[in-house]
C-alpha angles and dihedrals in degrees: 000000000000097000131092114209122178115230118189110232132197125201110248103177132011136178120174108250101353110053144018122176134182143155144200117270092204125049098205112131101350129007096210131180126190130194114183113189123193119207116191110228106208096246105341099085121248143329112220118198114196113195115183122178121178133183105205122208139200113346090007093048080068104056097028091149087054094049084051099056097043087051096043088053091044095051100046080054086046085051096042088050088047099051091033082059095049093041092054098230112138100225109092115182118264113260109266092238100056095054 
């Protein structure tokens, strides 16, 4: 929604190539909590589940749709750089706050 914040994070589960978790050590503005689950494909590369779940306080708590929607678009950008960097190509989406 216009605004970075910075939010600490500690690992919570980790398995080597199948499965990272953290979560947020301070719940201002957000609690957040993020599981990430990699499936091998036989030969067709890999299959990544992202799984977020916030608990948003104070202002947020308010317009906790809006919130939704804002963190589900930034992370499909966040996905599409992600993927655009491993595959080599030069175009990289532009960054969801500067549209």
């Amino acid at each position: 929604m216009g605004r970075s914040f910075e939010a600490p994070f500690e690992i919570i589960d980790y398995e080597p190539n199948r499965r990272y978790a953290q979560r947020s050590t301070e719940e201002h503005p957000v609690a957040i909590t993020m599981v990430f689950v990699y499936e091998p494909l036989s030969s067709d590369g890999t299959r990544f589940r992202p799984r977020i779940e916030a608990e948003p306080g104070g202002f947020f708590g308010l317009v906790g749709p809006v919130l939704e929607r804002v963190i589900r678009r930034q992370m499909r950008t966040n996905l599409q750089t992600l993927k655009a960097l491993l595959e080599g190509r030069e175009e990289v989406p532009e960054p969801v706050g500067e549209r």
